[in-house]
C-alpha positions in Angstrom: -16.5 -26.6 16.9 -17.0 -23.1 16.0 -16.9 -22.4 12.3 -16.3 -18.8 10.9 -17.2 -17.8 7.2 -14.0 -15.5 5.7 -13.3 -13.7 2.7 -10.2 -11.5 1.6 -10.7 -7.8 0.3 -8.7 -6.9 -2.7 -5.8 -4.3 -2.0 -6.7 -0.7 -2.7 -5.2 1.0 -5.5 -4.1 4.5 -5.2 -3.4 6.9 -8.4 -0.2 9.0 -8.8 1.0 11.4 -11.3 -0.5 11.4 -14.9 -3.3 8.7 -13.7 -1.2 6.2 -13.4 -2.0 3.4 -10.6 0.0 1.5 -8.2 -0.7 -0.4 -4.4 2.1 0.8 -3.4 3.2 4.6 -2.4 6.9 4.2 -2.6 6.5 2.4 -6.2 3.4 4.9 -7.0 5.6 7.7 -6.5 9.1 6.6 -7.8 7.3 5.7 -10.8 4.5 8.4 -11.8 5.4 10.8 -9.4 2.7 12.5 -7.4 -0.9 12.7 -8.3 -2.0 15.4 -10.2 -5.5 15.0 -12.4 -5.3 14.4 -16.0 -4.0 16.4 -18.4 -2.9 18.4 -15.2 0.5 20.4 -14.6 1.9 19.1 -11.5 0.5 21.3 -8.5 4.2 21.8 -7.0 6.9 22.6 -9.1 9.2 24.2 -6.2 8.7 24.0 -2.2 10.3 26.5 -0.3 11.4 25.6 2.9 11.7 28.1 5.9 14.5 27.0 8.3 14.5 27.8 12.2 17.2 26.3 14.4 20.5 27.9 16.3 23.3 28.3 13.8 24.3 24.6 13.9 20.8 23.4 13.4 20.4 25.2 10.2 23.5 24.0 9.2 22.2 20.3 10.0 18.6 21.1 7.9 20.8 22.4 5.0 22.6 19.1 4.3 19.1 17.2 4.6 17.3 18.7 2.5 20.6 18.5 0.1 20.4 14.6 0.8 16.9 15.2 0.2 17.8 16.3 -3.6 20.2 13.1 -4.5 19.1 9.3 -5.7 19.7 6.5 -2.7 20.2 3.0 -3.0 18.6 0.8 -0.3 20.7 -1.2 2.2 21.8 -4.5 0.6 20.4 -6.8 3.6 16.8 -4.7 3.2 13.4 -6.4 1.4 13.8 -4.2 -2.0 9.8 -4.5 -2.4 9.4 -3.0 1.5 12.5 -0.8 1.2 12.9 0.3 -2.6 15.8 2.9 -3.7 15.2 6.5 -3.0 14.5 8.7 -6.4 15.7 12.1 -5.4 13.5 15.3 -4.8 14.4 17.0 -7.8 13.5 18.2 -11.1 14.9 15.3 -13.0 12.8 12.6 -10.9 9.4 12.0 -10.9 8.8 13.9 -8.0 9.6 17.0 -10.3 9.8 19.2 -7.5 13.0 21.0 -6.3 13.3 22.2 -2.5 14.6 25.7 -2.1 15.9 27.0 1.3 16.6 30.5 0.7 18.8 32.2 3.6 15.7 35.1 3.5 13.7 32.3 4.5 16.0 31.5 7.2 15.7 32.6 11.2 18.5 31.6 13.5 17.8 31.5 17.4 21.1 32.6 19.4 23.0 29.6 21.8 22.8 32.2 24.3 18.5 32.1 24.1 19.0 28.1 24.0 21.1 27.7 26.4 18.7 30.3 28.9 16.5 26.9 28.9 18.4 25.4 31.8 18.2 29.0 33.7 17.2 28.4 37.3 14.1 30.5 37.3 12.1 27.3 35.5 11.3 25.8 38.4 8.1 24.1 36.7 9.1 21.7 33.9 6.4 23.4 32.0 7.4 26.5 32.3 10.4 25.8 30.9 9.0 24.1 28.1 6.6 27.1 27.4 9.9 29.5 26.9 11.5 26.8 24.1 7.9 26.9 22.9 8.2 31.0 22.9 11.7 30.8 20.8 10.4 28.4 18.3 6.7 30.4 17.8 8.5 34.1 17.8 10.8 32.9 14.8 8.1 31.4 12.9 5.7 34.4 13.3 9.2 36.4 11.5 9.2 34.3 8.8 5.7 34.4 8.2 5.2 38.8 8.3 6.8 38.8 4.9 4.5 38.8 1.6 6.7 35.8 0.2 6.5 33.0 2.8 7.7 29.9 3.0 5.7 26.4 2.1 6.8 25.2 5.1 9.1 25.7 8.3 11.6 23.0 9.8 12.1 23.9 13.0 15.1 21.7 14.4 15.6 21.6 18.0 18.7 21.8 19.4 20.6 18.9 21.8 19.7 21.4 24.9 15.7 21.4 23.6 15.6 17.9 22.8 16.8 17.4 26.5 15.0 19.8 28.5 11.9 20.3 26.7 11.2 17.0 25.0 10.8 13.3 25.9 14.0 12.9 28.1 14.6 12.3 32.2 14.6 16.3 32.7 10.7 16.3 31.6 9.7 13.2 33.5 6.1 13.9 34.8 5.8 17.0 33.0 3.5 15.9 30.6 0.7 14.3 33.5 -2.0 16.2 35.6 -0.3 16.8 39.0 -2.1 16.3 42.5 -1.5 19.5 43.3 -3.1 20.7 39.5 -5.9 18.4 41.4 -6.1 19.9 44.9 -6.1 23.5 43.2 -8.8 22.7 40.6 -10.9 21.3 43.0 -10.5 24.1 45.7 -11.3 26.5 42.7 -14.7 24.6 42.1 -15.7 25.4 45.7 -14.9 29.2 45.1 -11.6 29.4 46.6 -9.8 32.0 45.4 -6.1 32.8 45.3 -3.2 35.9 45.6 -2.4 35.2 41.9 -6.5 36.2 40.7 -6.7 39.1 38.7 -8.5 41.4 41.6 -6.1 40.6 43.6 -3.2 41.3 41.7 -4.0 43.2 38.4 -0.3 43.5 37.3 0.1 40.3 38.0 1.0 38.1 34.8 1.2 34.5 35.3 4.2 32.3 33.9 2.7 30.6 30.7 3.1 26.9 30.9 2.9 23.9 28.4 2.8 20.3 28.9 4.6 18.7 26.2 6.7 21.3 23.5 5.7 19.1 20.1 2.0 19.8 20.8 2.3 23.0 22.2 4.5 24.4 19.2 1.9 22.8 16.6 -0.8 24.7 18.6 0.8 27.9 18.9 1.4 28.2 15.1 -1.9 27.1 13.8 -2.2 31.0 13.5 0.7 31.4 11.0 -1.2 29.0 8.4 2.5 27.6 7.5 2.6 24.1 9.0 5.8 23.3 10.6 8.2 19.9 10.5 10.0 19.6 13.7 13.6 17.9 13.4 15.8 16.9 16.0 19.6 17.9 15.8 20.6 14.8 16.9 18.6 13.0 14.2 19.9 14.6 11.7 23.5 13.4 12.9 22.3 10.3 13.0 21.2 10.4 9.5 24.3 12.6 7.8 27.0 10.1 10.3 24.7 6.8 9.0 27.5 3.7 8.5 29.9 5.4 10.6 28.1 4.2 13.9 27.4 0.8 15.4 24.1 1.9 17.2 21.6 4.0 15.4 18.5 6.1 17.0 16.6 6.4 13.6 16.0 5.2 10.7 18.3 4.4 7.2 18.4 7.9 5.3 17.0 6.2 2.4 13.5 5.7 4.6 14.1 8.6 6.1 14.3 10.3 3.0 11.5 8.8 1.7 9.0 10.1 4.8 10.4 13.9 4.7 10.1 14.5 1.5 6.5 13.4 1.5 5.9 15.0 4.3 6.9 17.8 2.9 5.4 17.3 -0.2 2.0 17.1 2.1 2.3 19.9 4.0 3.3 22.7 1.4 -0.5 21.2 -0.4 1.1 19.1 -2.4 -1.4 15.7 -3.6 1.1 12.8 -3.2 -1.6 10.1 -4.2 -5.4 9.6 -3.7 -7.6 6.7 -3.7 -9.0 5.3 -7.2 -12.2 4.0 -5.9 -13.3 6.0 -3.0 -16.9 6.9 -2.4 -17.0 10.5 -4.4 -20.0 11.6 -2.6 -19.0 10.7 1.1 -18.3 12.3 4.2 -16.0 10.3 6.3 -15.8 11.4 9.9 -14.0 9.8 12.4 -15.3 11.2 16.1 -13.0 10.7 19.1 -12.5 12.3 22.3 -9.1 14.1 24.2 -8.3 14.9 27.7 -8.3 19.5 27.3 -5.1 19.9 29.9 -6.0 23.7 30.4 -9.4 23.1 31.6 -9.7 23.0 35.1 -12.1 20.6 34.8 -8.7 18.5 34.5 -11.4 15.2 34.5 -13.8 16.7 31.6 -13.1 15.0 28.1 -13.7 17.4 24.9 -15.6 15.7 21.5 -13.5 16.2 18.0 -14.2 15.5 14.5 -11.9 14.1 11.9 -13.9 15.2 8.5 -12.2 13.6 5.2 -13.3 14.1 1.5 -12.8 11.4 -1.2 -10.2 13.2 -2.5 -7.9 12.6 1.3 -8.0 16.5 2.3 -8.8 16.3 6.4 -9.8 18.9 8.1 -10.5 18.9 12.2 -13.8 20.1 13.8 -13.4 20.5 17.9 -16.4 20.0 19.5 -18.0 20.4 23.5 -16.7 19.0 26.8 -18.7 15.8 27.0 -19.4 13.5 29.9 -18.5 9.9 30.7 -20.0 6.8 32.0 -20.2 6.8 35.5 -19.2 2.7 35.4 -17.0 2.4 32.3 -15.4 6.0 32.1 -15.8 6.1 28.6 -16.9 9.6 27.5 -19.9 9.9 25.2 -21.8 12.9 23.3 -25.3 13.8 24.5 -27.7 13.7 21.5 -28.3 17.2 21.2 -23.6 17.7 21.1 -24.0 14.8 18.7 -26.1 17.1 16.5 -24.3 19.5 16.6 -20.9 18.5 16.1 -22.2 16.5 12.9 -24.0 19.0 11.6 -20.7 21.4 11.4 -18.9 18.6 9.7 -21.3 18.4 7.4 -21.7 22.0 6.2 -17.8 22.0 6.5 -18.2 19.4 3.7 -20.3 20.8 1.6 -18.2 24.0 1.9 -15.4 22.1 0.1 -16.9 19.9 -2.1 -19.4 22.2 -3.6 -22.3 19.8 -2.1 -24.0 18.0 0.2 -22.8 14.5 0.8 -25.2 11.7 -0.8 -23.7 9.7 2.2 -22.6 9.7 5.6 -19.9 6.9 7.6 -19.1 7.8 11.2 -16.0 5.8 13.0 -15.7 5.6 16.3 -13.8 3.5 18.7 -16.4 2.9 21.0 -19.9 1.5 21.1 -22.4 4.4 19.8 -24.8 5.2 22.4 -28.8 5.3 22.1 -27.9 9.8 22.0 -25.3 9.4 19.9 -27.4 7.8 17.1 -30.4 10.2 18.1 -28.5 13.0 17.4 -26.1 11.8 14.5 -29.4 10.4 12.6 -31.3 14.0 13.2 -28.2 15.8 11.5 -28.1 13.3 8.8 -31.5 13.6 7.7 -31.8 16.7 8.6 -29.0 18.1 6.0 -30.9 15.9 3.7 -28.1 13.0 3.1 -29.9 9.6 2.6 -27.6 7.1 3.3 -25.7 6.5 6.6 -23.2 4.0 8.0 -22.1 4.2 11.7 -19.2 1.5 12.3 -17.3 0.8 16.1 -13.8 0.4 15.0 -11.5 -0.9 17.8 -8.6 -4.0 18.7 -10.2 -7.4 18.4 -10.8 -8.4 21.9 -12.7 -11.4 21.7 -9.7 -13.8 22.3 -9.5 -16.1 19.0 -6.0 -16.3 17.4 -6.3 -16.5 13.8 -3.6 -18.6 12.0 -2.5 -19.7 8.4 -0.2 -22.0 7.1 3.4 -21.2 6.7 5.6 -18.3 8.4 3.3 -15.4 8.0 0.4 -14.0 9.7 -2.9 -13.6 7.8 -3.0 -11.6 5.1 -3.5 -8.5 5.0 -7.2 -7.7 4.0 -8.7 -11.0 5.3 -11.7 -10.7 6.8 -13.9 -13.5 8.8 -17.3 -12.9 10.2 -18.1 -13.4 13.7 -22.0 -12.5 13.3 -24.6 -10.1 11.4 -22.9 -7.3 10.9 -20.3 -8.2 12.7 -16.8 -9.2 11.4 -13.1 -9.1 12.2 -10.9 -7.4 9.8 -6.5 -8.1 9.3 -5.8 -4.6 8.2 -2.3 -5.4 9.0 -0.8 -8.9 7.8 1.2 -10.2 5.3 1.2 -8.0 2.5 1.7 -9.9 -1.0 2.7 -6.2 -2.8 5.9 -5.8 -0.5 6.1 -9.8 0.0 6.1 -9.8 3.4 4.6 -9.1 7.0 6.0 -5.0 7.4 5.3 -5.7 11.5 7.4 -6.8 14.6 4.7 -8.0 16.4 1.8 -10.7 16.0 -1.1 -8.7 14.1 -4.4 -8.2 15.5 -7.1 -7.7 13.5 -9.8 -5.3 13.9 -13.0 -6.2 15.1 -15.9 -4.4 12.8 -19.7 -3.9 14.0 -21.7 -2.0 11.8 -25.2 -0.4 11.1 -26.5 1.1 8.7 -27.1 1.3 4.8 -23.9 -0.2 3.5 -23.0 -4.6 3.2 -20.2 -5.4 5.4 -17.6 -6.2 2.4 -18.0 -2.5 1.6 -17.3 -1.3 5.0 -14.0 -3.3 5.2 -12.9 -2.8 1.8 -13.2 1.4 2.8 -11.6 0.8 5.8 -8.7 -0.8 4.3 -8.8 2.4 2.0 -8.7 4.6 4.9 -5.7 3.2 5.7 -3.3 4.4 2.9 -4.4 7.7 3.4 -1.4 8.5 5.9 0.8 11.4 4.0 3.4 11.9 6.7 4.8 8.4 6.0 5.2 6.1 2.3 4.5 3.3 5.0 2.5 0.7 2.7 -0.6 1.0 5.5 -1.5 2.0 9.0 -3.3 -0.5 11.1 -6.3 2.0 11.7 -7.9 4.0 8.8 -7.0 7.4 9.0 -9.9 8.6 10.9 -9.0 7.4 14.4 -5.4 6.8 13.6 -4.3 10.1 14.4 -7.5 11.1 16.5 -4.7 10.9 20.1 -2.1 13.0 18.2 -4.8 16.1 17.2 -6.3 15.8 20.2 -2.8 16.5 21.9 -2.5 19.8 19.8 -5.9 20.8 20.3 -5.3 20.3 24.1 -2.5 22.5 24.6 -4.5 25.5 22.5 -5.1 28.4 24.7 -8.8 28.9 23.4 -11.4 26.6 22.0 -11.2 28.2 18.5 -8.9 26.4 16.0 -7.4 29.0 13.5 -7.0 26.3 11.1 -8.4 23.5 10.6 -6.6 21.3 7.1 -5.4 18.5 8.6 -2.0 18.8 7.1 -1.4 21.4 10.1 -1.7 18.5 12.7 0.8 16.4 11.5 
């Protein structure tokens, strides 16, 4: 019988508003309020929100961010620990922050424009996603001319948007790589060319496509440096019409309201909460890889790299078009992009911090490759850091079911080790701060391998921290750390970007 040797890491604790310290976001916040440093005015005394819908749309955003302002009890049937009363945005909270959407901040898109979306000229799904795209990116390049811009922009989408251009019958198979995308790229490779090329038609200007509009909106703003919230219209019926319905779409306005208003907290630079024991002096860089849609080479992957300080600020690095593994498909770095692509994250680092980071950890989903650690060791000593931890982060797939006594899953933080440096790791799991399992389906736990300077309890106990660090949401935890959680998401925005140079790169932009 195989026996496994297991230990539990302690819960991270994350720091609010005048230092003090909680586990928990939602309690961290209703209680202290968001983090500021000691003896520190709060950093956000007033967000101003920029508003871009149709007329009923910012009608819609008006009474959210007014539900926004006001207290909310939780739901009687809800776990009060997992689903806690709502505060309020507003001066008299702990938030002390007020949301102001001033009508000069405000950019209404005509019914007539929305309703062009369904004109018969968009033959190509994407094309007609690229137009709502075109409404949405004019109106926040308005808003963002004049000397006094907003924090941030909701843009709600209309029913007609939501339908057309988003996830919905009417763009089924928009969002995938066509044969035909195929038979043209590959014709193109053997020097075909075609009536639409430039020298044969210089006043010819080719209908700008997008794959999917959330991405391709995110993308096309980057340039504003304003980040953008996208609403739907119909969720925020659902949310203003909550009780009133037998079937809802979204969430109770009381979670709802607890997500928007850190989001928004977030992405006007607010500091909702950091970590109290995160490594000061590390780099943390999560590197993943993301199918480019407008390269032709519609096969090619493209590197990235998700740099965060201790403090939580991400920022996003894109890197080279890589290869893959002519057996496995899985795309790798060749030691000289690995390099390269650390070395960049590296001086970004120092750039913010002020210095060169004592220390180094690299997650990746995937086994590292003899290159990778060539090339990611060179950088490393080469910007003279001296310690270095590289650590494969993926879904446990060695087929052992973990069990405890009783009705819950393992708890959250348990980790058992399978070998040296090897070790599985319940970063999901019943959660004693919240007392319960905050999942629908059967956990799985992570499975760790590791080299490098660091012991494995330190490895798992940072993971865990890296997994608090998600500012769109008050969720307790994600299952990933924040490195590769959102690595698909970015890599989706960076994908739809017309050119391979990101005009921002805070991470608060991606989200």
């Amino acid at each position: 019988m195989q026996m496994f040797s297991t230990e539990h890491v302690e819960e991270p604790v994350l720091v609010f508003g005048g230092g003090g310290e909680e586990k928990d976001p939602k309690k961290g916040l209703k209680r202290n309020g968001p983090f500021t440093y000691s003896g520190e005015e709060p950093s956000l005394h007033n967000i101003r929100i920029g508003i871009i819908g149709n007329r009923e749309g910012i009608r819609l955003t008006n009474e959210i961010l007014d539900l926004l302002k006001k207290e909310m009890a939780t739901r009687h049937d809800e776990n009060e620990w997992l689903f806690p009363s709502y505060p309020g945005m507003n001066k008299d909270s702990k938030f002390n922050c007020t949301i102001a959407a001033p009508d000069i901040m405000e950019a209404q898109i005509s019914d007539l424009d929305v309703n062009r979306i369904v004109d018969k000229r968009f033959d190509d799904t994407r094309a007609r996603i690229a137009f709502g795209v075109d409404l949405f990116a004019k109106k926040v390049q308005e808003l963002v001319m004049d000397d006094d811009k907003p924090d941030v922009i909701i843009c709600t989408l209309p029913k007609m948007v939501e339908t057309y251009c988003g996830i919905s019958d009417e763009t089924r198979g928009a969002k995938s790589v066509t044969r035909m995308d195929r038979i043209i790229r590959d014709l193109r490779a053997d020097g075909q060319k075609f009536l639409t090329d430039d020298e044969f038609m210089p006043d010819y200007e080719e209908e700008e496509t997008s794959f999917d509009f959330w991405n391709s909106l995110k993308g096309r703003v980057l340039k504003s440096r304003v980040p953008i919230q996208i609403l739907h219209e119909s969720t925020c019926n659902d949310i203003l019409d909550f009780g009133t319905q037998k079937r809802h779409k979204s969430q109770d306005p009381c979670s709802f309201a607890w997500n928007l208003s850190t989001a928004l907290l977030y992405k006007s630079n607010g500091k909702p909460w950091r970590l109290a024991k995160l490594s000061q002096d590390t780099c943390y860089v999560g590197i993943s890889f993301f199918r480019d849609r407008l390269n032709q080479k519609m096969d090619m992957q493209t590197s990235m790299a998700q740099m965060f300080l201790h403090t939580g600020e991400g920022l996003v690095l894109r890197g080279t078009d890589v290869d893959s593994d002519e057996h496995t498909k899985i795309p790798y770095l060749r030691r000289d992009q690995a390099l390269a692509l650390l070395s960049r994250a590296i001086d970004l680092y120092k750039e913010k911090a002020g210095r060169v980071p004592g220390r180094v950890v690299i997650h990746k989903t995937t086994e590292f490759t003899q290159d990778e650690r060539e090339g990611f060791n060179t950088a490393i000593h080469g910007k003279g850091v001296f310690r270095r931890d590289l650590v494969t982060v993926s879904y446990d797939r060695v087929g052992i079911r973990f069990m405890r006594a009783g009705m819950f899953p393992p708890l959250r933080g348990t980790m058992i080790h399978l070998g040296k440096d090897n070790f599985l790791l319940y970063s999901s799991g019943f959660t004693t701060q919240v007392r319960t399992y905050p999942g629908h389906s059967i956990p799985k736990p992570l499975n760790i391998r590791h080299e490098g300077d660091s012991d494995s309890k330190s490895i798992a106990r940072e993971i865990l921290e890296l997994t608090k660090l998600n500012w769109n949401t008050t969720a307790f935890s994600t299952a990933m750390p924040i490195t590769i959680k959102f690595a698909s998401k970015v890599g989706k925005v960076l994908s739809e970007l017309p050119d391979k140079e990101i005009p921002e790169t805070s991470y608060r932009f991606f989200m």
